[in-house]
N, C-alpha and C positions, 0 to 999 in steps of 0.2 A: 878613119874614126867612124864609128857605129852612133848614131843619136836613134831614142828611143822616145818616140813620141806616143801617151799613154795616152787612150781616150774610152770613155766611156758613151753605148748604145741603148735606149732605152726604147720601146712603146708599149702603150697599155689601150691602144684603142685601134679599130680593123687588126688586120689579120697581123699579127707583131711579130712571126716569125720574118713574114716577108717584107716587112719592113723594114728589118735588122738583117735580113739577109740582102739584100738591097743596097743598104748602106755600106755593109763589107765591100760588095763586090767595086762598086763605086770608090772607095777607098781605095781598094787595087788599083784601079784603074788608074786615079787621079797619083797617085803615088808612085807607080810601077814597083811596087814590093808589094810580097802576099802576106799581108795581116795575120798575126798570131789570134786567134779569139778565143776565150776564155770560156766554160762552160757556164749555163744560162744562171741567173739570181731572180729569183719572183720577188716582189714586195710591195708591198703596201705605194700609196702615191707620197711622196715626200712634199709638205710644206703645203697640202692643202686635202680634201675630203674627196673621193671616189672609190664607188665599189669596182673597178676596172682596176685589177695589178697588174705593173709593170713588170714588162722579162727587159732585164737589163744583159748585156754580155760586156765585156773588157775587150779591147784590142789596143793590139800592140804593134807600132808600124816601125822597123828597120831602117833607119836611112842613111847611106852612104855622105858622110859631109868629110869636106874639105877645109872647114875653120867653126866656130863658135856663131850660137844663131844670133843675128843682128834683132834690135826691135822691132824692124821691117820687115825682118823674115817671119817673126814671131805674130805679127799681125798678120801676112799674109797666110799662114795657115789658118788661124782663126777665119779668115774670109773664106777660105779653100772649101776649110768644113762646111760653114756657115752656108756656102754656095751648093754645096750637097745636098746637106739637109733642105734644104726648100727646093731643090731638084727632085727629090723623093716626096716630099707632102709637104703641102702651102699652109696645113692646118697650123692655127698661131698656139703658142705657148704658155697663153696669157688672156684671159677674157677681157672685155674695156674694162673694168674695175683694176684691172693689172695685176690679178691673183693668176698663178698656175692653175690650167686647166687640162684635161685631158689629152693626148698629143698620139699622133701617129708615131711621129720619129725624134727623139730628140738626141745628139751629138754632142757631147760635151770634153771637151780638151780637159786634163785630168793631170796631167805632169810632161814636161819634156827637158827629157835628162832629172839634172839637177839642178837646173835654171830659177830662178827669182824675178818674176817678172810680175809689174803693175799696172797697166794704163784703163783708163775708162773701158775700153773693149774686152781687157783679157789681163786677167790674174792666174799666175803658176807659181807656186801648183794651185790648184780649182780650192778656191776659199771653203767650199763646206763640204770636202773631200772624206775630212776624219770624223765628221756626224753620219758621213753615207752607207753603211752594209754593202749596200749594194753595188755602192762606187770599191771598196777597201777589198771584198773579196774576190771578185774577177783580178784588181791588181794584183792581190796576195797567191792567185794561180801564175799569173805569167810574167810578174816580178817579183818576187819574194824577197831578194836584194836590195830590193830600192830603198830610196832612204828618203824621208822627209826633208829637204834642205832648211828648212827653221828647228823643229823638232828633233829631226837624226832618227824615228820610228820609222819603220819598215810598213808595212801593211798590214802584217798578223799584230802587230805592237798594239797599230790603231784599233784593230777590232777589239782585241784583249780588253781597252779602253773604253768602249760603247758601253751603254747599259742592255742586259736580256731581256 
């Protein structure tokens, strides 16, 4: 059985090709499957003010399992990532007032499979997934099947949904 673990790449600060090229590659690595990546998304900063746009890309990692992911498994990739991302840049995500602030690299787990999962660390699929452009269209390139498991939308659904 194939699991498809959907994550979204974003930076809007230094050089953000190479820091999303970066992250792929690290991805590989940590993964031993080669990541499907999604062509680039510009946009605006989500959820706070900067003239600095983020190039976001989708990836999509392959992976070979043997049974259904445990909550353990599910937390340990959220660590995996989590452990990437600040291997690529220490830069925080969050100024002390605890607003979004500008970021080198940010990794964010996006859906895997069709799983339903909730704990303080990690929600799937990603709570503000179907407000995102920028999260909905890389996925609508390299899953276009997918389905919302609360919802049942696909990714073209959810944008059709946005406001222009």
């Amino acid at each position: 059985m194939i699991s498809e673990i959907h994550l979204n790449i974003g930076s809007n600060s230094g050089d953000r090709r190479a820091f999303i090229a970066r992250a792929v590659a690290a991805l590989h690595m940590a993964f031993g499957t080669t990541p499907r990546v999604s062509s680039e998304s510009v946009s605006e900063p989500w959820g706070y003010d900067s003239a600095m746009e983020f190039i976001n890309v989708g990836v999509t990692l392959d992976i070979e399992r043997h049974s259904q992911w445990s909550p353990e498994e599910l937390e340990e990739l959220l660590s995996i990532v989590k452990r990437l991302e600040r291997g690529i840049s220490s830069m925080p995500h969050r100024n002390a007032a605890g607003e979004y602030t500008d970021r080198e690299l940010d990794i964010d787990i996006i859906a895997v499979d069709d799983i339903m999962y909730s704990s303080p660390a990690l929600t799937l699929p990603h709570p503000h997934m179907s407000a995102r452009r920028f999260v909905l269209e890389p996925l609508a390139e390299l899953a276009p099947e997918w389905k919302h498991p609360q919802t049942g939308l696909t990714p073209a659904q959810m944008i059709a949904g946005l406001r222009q």
